[in-house]
PAROLO-313852 format. One record per residue (C-alpha): residue in three letters; x, y, z. Coordinates in Angstrom, 1 decimal, decimal comma, padded with zeros to 4 digits, always signed. Layout:
! residues N
[gukol "ALA"; [X; Y; Z]]
...
//
This chain:
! residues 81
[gukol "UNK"; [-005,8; +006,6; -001,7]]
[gukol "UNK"; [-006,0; +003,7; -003,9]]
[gukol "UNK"; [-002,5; +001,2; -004,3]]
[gukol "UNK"; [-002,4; -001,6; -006,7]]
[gukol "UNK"; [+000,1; -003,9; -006,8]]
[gukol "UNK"; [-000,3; -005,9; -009,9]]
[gukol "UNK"; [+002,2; -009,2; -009,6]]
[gukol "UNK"; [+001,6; -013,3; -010,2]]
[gukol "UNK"; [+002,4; -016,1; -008,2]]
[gukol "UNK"; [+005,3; -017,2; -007,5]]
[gukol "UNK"; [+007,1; -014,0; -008,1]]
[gukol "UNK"; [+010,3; -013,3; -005,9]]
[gukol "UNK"; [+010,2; -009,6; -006,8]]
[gukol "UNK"; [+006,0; -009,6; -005,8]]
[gukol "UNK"; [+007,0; -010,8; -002,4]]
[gukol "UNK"; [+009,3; -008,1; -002,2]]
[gukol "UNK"; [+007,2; -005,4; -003,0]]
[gukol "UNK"; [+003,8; -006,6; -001,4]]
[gukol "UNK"; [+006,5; -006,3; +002,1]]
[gukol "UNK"; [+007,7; -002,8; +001,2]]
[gukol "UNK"; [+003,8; -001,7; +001,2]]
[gukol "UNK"; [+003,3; -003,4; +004,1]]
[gukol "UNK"; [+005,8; -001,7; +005,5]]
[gukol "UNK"; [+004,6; +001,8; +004,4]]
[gukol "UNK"; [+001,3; +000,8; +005,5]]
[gukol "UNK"; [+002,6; +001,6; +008,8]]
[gukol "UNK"; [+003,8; +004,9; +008,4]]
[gukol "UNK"; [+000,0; +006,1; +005,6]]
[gukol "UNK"; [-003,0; +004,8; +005,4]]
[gukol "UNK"; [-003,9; +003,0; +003,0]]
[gukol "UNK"; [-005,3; -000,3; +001,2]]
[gukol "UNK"; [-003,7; -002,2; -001,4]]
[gukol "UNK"; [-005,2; -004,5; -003,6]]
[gukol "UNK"; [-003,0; -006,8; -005,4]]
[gukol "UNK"; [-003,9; -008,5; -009,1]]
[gukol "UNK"; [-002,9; -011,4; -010,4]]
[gukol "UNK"; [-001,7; -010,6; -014,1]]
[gukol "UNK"; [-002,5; -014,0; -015,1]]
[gukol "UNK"; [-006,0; -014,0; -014,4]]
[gukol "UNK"; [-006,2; -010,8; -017,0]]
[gukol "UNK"; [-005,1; -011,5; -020,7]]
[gukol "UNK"; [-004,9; -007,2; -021,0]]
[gukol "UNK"; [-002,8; -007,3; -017,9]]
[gukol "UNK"; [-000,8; -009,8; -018,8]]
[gukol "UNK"; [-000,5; -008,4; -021,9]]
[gukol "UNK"; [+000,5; -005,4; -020,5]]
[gukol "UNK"; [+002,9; -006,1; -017,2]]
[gukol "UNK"; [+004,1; -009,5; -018,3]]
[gukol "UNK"; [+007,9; -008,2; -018,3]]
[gukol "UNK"; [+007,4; -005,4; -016,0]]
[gukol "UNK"; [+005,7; -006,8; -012,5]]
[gukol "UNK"; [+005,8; -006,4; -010,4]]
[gukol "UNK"; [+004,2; -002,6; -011,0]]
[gukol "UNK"; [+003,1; -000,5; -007,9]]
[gukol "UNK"; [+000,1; +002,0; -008,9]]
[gukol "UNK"; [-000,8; +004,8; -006,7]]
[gukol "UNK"; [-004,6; +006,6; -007,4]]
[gukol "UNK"; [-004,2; +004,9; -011,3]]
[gukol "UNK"; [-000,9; +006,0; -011,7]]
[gukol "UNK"; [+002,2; +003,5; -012,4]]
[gukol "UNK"; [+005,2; +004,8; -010,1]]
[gukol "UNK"; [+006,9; +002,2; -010,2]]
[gukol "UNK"; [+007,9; -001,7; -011,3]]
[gukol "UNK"; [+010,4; -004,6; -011,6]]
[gukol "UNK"; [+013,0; -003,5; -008,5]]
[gukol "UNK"; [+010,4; -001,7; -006,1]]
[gukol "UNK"; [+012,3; +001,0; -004,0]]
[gukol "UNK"; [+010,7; +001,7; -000,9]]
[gukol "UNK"; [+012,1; +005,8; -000,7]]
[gukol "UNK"; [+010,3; +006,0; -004,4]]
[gukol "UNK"; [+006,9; +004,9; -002,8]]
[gukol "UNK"; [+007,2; +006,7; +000,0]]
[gukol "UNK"; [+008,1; +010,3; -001,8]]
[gukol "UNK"; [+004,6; +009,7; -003,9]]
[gukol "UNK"; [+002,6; +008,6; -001,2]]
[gukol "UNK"; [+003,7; +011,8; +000,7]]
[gukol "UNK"; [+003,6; +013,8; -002,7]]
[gukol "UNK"; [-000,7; +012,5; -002,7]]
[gukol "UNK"; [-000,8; +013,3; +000,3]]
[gukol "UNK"; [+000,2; +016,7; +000,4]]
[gukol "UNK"; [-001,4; +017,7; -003,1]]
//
């Protein structure tokens, strides 16, 4: 399972979210690569008002406030097909 947490420096909300998978880290396995939007012009393009954005297997679930009970429902939900 493939999470991407696609955020910029210095971002409050980034900081936030990268604990919240670390957290869930504990409970699924799983890696999480995490992209700067500002080394991307598409992706900054794209997230500029929206990161920080959590994406599961390609899929956005979620972005902005990240909720740990939303990431942990899809993880589980990818999990159990």
């Amino acid at each position: 399972m493939k999470v991407t947490l696609y955020s910029k420096v210095d971002c409050g909300l980034c900081e936030k979210a990268k604990t919240v998978l670390q957290e869930l880290q504990r409970e699924f396995s799983f890696e999480v690569e995490e992209i700067d939007i500002y080394k991307d012009d598409r992706l900054l393009e794209k997230y500029q008002l929206m990161i920080p954005v959590v994406e599961i297997d390609g899929e956005e679930i979620e972005y902005g406030m990240i909720h740990k009970d939303v990431i942990r429902k899809r993880l589980l939900h990818k999990l159990n097909g």
